[in-house]
N, C-alpha and C positions, 0 to 999 in steps of 0.2 A: 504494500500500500504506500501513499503518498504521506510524507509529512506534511505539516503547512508549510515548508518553504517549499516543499514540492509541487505542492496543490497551486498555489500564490502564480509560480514560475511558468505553469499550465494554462493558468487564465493569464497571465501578459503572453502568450504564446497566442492563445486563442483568440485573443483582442486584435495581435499584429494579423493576423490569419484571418478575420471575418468576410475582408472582402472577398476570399474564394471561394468558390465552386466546387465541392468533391463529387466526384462523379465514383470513387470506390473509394473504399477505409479499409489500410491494412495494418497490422502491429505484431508486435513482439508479443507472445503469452504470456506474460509475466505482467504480474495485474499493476504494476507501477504503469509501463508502456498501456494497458489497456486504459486505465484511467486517466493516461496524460491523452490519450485518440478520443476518447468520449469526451473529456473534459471539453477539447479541440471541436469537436462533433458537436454538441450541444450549442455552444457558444453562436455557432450558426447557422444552427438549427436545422442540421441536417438531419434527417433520419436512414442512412446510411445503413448497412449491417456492418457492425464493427469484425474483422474475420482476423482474431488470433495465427498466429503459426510458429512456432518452436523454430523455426530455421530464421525468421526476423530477432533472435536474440544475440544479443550483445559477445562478441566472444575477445580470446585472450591471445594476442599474440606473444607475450614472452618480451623477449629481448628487443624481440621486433616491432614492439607497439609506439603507435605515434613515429616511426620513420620514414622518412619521405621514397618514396619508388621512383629512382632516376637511372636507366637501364636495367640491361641483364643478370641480376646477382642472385645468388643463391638467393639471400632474403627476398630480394622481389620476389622469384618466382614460389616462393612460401605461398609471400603475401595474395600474390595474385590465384592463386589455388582456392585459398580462403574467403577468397572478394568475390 
């Protein structure tokens, strides 16, 4: 679940976001990601089906997180496997 700064962070998200148009809602399973996509969803007032998936979850690259992919390198091609 969301904390308040989580929730709080969800509706300034949702407020920048109003002027668009969803035409689908996809997220991560994990009910933090579902409730920041409703949060998002409500706000304007779509009623969309919100559709979870387990492969939209957040993952770990190791030594290789947060580095930039500029050529051919082992780690790119990690990274690119994983993306």
């Amino acid at each position: 679940m969301l904390n308040a700064a989580g929730l709080k962070q969800a509706e300034r998200v949702a407020e920048k976001l109003r002027a668009l148009t969803f035409r689908a809602a996809f997220s991560s399973d994990l009910s933090r990601a579902m409730v920041t996509a409703r949060t998002i969803l409500e706000a304007n007032q779509e009623s969309l089906e919100l559709i979870g998936n387990k492969d939209l979850r957040e993952r770990s690259f190791g030594v290789l997180e947060g580095k930039r992919c500029f050529g051919a390198t082992i780690g790119c091609a990690v990274l690119k496997l994983f993306s």
